[in-house]
C-alpha positions as CSV (number, residue, x, y, z in Angstrom):
1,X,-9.7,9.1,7.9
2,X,-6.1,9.0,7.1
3,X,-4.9,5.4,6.1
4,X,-0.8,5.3,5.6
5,X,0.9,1.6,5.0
6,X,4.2,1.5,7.3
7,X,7.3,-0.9,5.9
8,X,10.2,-2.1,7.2
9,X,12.9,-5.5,7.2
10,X,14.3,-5.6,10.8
11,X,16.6,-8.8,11.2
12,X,14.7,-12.0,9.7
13,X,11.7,-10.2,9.6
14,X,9.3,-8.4,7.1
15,X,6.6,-6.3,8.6
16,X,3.9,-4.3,6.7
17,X,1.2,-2.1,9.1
18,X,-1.6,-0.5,8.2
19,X,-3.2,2.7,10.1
20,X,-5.7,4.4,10.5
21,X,-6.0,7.8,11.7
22,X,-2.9,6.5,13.6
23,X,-4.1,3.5,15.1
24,X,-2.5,-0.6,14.6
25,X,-5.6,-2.0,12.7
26,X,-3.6,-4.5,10.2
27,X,-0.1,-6.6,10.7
28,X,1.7,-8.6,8.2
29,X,4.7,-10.1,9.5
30,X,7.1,-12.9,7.8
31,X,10.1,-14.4,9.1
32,X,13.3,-15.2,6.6
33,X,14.1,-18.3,8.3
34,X,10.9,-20.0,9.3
35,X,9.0,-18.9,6.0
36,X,5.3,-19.6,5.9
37,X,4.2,-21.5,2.2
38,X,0.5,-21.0,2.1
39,X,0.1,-18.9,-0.9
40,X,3.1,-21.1,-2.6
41,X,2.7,-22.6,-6.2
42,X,3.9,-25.6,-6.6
43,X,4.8,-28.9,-8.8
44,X,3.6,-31.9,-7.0
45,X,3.8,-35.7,-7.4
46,X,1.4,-38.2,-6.0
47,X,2.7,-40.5,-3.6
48,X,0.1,-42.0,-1.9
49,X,-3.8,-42.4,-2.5
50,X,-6.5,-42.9,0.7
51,X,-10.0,-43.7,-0.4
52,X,-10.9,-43.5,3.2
53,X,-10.1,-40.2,3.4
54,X,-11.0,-39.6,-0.3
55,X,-8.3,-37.2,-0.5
56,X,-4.3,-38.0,-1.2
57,X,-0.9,-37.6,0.0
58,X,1.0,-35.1,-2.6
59,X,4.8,-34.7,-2.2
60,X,5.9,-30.9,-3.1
61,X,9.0,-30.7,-1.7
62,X,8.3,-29.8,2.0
63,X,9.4,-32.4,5.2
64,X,5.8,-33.8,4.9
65,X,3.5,-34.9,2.2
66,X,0.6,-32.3,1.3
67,X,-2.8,-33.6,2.0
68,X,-5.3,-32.6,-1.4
69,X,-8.5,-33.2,-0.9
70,X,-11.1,-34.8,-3.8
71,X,-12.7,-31.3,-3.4
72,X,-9.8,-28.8,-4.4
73,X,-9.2,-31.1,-7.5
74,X,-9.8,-29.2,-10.6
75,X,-11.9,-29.5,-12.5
76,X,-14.2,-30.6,-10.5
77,X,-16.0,-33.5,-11.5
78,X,-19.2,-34.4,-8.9
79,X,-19.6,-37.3,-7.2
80,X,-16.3,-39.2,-8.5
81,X,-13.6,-40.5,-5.5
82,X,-10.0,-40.0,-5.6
83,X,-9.3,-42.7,-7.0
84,X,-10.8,-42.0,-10.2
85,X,-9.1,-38.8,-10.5
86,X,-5.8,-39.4,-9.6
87,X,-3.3,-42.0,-10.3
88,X,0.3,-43.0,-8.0
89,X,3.0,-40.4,-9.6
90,X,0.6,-38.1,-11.3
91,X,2.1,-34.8,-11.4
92,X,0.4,-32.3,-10.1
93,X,0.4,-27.7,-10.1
94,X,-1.2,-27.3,-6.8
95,X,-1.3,-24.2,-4.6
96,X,-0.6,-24.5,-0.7
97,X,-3.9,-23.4,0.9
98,X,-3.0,-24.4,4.7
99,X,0.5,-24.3,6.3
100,X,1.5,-27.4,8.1
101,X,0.1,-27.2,11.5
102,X,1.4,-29.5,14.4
103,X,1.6,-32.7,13.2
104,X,-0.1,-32.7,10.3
105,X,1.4,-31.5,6.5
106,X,0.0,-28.6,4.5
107,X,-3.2,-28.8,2.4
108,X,-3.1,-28.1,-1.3
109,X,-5.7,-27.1,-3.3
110,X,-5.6,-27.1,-7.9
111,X,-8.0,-24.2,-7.2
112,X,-5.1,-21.7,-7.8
113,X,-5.8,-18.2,-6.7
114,X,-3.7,-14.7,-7.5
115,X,-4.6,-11.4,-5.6
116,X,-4.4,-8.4,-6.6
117,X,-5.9,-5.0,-5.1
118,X,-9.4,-4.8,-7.1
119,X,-8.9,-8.7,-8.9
120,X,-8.8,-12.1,-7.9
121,X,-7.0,-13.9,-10.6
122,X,-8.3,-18.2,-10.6
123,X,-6.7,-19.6,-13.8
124,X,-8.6,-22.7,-13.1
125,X,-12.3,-21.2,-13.1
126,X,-14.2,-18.8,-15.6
127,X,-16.4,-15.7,-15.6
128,X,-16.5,-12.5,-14.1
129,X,-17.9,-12.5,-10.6
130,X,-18.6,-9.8,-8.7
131,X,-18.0,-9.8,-4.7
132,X,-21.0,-10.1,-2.3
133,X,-19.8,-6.7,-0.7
134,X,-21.1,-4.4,-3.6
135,X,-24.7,-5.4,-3.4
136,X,-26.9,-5.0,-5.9
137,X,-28.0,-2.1,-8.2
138,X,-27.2,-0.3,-11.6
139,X,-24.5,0.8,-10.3
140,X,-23.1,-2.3,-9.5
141,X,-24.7,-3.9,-13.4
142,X,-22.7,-0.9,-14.8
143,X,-18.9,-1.9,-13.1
144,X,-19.9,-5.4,-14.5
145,X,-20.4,-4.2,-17.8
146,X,-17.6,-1.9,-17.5
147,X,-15.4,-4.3,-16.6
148,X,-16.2,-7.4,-18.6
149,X,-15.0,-5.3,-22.1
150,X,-11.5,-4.4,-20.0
151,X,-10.5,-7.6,-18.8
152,X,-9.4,-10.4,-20.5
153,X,-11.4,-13.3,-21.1
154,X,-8.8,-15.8,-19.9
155,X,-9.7,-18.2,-16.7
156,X,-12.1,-16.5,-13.6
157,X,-12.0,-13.2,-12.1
158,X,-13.6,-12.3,-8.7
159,X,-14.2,-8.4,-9.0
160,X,-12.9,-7.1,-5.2
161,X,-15.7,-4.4,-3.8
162,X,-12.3,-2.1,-3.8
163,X,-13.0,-1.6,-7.4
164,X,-16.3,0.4,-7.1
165,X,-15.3,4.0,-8.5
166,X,-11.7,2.7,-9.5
167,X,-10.2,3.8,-13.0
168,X,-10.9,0.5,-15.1
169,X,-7.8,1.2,-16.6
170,X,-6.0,0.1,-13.5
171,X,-8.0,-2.7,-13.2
172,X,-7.4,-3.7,-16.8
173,X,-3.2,-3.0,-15.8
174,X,-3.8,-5.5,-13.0
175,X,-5.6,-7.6,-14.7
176,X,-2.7,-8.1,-17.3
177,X,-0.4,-8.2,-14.6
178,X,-1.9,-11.1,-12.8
179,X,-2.2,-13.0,-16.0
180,X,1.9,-12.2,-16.8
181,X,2.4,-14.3,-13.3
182,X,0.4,-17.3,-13.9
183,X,2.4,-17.2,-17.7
184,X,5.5,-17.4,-15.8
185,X,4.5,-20.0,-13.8
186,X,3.4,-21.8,-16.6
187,X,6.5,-21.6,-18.5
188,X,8.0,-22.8,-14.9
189,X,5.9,-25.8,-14.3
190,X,6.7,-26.6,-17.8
191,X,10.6,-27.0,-17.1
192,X,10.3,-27.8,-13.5
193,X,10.9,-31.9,-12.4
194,X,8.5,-32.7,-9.1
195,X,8.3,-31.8,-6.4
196,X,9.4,-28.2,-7.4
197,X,8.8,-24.6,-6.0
198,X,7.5,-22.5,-9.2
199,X,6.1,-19.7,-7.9
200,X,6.5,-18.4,-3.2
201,X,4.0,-17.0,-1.4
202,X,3.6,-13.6,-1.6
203,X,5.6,-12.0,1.5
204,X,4.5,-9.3,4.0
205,X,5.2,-6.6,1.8
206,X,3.5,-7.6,-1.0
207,X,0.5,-9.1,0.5
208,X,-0.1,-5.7,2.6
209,X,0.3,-3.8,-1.2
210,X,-1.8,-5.7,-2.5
211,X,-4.3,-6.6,0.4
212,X,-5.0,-3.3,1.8
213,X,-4.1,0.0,-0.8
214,X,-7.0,-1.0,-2.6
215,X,-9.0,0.9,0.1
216,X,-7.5,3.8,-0.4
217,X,-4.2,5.5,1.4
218,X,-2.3,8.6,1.8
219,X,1.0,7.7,2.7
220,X,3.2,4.4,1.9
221,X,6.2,5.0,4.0
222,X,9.0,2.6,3.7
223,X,12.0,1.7,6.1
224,X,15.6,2.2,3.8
225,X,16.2,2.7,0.2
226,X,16.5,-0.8,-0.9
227,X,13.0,-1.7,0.8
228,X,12.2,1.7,-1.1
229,X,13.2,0.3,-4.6
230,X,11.1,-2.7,-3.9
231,X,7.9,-1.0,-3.8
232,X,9.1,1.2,-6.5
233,X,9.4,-1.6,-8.8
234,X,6.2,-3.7,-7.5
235,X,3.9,-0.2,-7.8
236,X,5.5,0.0,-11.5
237,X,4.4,-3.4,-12.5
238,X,1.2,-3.6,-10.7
239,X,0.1,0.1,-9.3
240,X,1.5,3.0,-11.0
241,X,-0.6,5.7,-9.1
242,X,0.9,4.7,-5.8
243,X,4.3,5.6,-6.8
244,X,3.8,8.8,-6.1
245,X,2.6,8.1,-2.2
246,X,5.7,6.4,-1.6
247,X,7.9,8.1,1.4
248,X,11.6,6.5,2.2
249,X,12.4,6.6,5.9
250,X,15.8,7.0,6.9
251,X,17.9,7.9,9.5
252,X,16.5,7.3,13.4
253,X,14.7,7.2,15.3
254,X,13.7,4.1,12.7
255,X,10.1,4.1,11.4
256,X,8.4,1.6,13.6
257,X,10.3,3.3,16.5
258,X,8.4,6.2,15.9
259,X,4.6,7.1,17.2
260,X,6.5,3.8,19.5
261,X,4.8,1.1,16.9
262,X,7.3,-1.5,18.1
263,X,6.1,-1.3,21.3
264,X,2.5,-1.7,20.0
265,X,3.7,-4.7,18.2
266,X,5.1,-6.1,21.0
267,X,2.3,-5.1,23.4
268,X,0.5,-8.1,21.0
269,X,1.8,-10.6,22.5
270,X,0.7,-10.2,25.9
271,X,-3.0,-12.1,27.4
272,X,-4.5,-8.5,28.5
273,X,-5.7,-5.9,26.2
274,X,-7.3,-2.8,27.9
275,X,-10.9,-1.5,27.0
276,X,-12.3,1.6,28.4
277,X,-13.6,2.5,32.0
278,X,-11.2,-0.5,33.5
279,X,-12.5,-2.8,31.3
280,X,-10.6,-6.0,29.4
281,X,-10.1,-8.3,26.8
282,X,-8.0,-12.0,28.4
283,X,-6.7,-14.0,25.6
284,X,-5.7,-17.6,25.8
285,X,-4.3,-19.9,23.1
286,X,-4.4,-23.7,23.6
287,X,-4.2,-26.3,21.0
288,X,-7.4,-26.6,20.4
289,X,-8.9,-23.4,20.5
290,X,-8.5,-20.0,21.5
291,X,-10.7,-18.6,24.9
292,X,-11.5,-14.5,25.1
293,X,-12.7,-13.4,28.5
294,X,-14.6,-10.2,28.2
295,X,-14.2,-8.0,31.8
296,X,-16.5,-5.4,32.6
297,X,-14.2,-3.3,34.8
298,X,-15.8,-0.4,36.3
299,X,-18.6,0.1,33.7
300,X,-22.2,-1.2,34.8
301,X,-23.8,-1.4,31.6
302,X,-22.6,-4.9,30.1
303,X,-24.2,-4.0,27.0
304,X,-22.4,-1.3,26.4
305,X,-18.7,-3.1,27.4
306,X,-19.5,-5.8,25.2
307,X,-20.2,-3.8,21.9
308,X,-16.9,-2.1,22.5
309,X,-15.2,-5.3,23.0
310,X,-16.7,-6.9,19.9
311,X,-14.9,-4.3,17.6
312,X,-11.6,-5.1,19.8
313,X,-11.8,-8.6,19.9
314,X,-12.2,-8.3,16.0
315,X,-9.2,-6.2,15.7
316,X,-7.1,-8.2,17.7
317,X,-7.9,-11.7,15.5
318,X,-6.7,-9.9,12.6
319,X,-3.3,-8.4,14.5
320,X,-2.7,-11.7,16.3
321,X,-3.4,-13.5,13.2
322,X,-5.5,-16.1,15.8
323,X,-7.0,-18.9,13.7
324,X,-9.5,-22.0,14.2
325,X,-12.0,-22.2,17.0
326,X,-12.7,-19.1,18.9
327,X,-14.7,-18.9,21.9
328,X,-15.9,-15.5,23.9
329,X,-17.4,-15.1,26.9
330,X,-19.0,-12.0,27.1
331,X,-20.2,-9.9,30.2
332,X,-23.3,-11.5,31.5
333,X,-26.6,-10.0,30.0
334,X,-30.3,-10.8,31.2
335,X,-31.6,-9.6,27.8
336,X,-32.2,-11.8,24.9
337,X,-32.1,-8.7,22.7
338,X,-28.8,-7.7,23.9
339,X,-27.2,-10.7,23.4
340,X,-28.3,-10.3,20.0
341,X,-27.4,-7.1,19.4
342,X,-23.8,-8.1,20.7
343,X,-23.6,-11.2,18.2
344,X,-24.7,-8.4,15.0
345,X,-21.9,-6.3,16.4
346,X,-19.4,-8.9,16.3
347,X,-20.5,-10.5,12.8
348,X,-20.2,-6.6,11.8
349,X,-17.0,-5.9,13.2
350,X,-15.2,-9.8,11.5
351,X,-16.9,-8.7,8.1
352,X,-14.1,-6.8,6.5
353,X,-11.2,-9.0,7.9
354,X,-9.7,-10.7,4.7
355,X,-9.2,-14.1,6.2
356,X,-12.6,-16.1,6.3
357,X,-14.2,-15.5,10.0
358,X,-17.8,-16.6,10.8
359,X,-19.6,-16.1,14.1
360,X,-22.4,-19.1,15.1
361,X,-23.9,-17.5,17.6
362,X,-24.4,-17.5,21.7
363,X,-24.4,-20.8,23.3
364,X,-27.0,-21.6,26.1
365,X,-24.0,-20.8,28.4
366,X,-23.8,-17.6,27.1
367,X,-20.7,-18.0,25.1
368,X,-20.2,-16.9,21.3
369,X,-18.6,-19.3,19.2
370,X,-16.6,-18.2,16.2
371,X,-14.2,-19.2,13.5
372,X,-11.5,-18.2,11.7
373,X,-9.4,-19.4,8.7
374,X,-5.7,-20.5,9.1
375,X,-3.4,-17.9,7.2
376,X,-0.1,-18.5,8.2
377,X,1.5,-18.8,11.7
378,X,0.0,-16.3,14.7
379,X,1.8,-13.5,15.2
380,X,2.8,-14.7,19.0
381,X,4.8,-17.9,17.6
382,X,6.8,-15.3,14.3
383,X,8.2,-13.1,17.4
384,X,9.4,-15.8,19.0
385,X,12.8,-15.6,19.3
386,X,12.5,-12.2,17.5
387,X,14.9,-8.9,18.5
């Protein structure tokens, strides 16, 4: 399978997408002047305390007080209530966890959190932990061992399953890269008055470098020389064996107008996506969930459509960036064994998708029932008013 990461700044926007063998699988899109902040680090200051909802209102310098639960307070101390762990005014390094959504303000979190391509930096934690994803084995007891003499005893570490057969030296380089950032936001937090920015999210481009190479890839191609430099100087700093996968793009037809990527892109925001033999995905968003109608078209097996739709539906969460409740009604089936066949297929098909998705199961009305973390705005509402 080839994998290639496609880059490009068109207008207010920043778009990273990942192939496969040709094929949309990942999107990371940013706007310039409606910028999402989960990912931000942040000085905050205490404004109002709410033993009701143990939790507290945090001012950090957005049009609406951050809500910070008594559970993302670090460290954690069991059992206590807000009020015994904050005080009016406290200042506060908190990272932004949950946009603002609707009416309600972002959520905030002292768990801080730093990504990298085989590492999770947490500055608040300790330990080396390894993901879930590797399993078990002496294999696995070897990368621990490996990896526990290269990187540095400082804070937590979350070992990414992307780092099974990786050169420890690069994790060790990323390692020390990740700590330089939380230094320098340190030092910023140190000088900073709240509410203060220290440290902003991540944008498209760096969460897709970071995100996704660690899979592997053949081809980072980038739209312009100054977009070029970028990822010159982040692969230097973070990545130097991507450096040389690095392709400029130039000239037209521009890259996402080529292999006519743009007009996949925009093809997302529509409520139909095809599946073979006539068959369909419909997608509806309300505001209080989203509703996937599985059709079966022309294909009499409903077994069959709804295995292929699972791995579609999953693709399209992850490109649509859909979030919160998800409900999908699958083609009818008459066996119970099918209907849990479909439900492993699904679960299978979320596993890899980087934001936190969990499937519950088939109702009695034969509906799956499904969740999936809020990162950032969905893709329909950042080309809104787009090109």
């Amino acid at each position: 399978m080839r994998r290639e990461l496609w880059l490009d700044r068109r207008g207010p926007l920043r778009r990273a997408a990942w192939l496969e063998d040709g094929v949309l699988t990942d999107l990371a899109i940013d706007r310039e002047d409606r910028p999402a902040h989960a990912g931000d680090i942040r000085l905050g200051r205490v404004a109002r305390i709410v033993a009701g909802l143990d939790a507290a209102f945090v001012e950090i310098g957005l049009d609406q007080p951050a809500l910070l639960n008594a559970a993302d307070m670090r460290p954690a101390r069991r059992g206590a209530r807000i009020g015994q762990l904050l005080r009016t005014g406290q200042t506060l390094l908190l990272q932004v966890k949950a946009d603002a959504h609707g009416d309600k303000g972002a959520v905030v979190t002292m768990d801080v959190t730093l990504p990298g391509r085989f590492l999770v930096f947490m500055p608040q934690a300790d330990g080396l932990h390894l993901s879930k994803r590797l399993g078990k084995g002496p294999e696995v007891g070897r990368l621990r061992q490996t990896l526990a003499e290269s990187v540095p005893s400082r804070g937590g570490w979350i070992v990414r399953a992307d780092a099974a057969g990786v050169d420890p030296a690069l994790v060790a380089l990323e390692a020390e890269a990740l700590l330089e950032l939380w230094h320098g936001t340190e030092t910023a937090a140190a000088s900073a008055t709240a509410p203060a920015l220290l440290r902003p999210a991540p944008d498209a481009v760096a969460r897709a470098l970071a995100e996704w190479t660690g899979r592997g890839v053949e081809a980072i191609r980038a739209e312009g020389p100054a977009l070029a430099d970028t990822v010159r100087l982040w692969c230097r700093d973070r990545a130097p064996d991507l450096a040389a996968l690095l392709q400029p793009h130039a000239g037209r037809p521009l890259l996402f107008e080529t292999e006519d990527l743009d007009g996949v892109i925009a093809g997302l925001g529509g409520r139909r996506v095809p599946l073979g033999q006539g068959g369909s995905l419909v997608i509806d968003r309300t505001e209080a969930l989203t509703v996937i109608d599985v059709n079966g078209g022309e294909r009499g097996n409903p077994l069959a459509t709804n295995l292929d739709a699972a791995g579609e539906i999953a693709r399209q969460l992850r490109l649509r960036n859909l979030a919160g409740i998800i409900i999908v009604d699958f083609v009818n089936m008459g066996r119970a064994g099918d209907r849990e066949a479909v439900i492993q297929a699904l679960s299978h098909a979320v596993s890899n998708d980087p934001v936190a998705t969990h499937v519950y199961g088939m109702s009695r009305l034969g509906l799956a029932e499904m969740t999936r973390a809020r990162r950032g705005p969905a893709l329909a509402d950042l080309l809104t008013e787009t090109l």
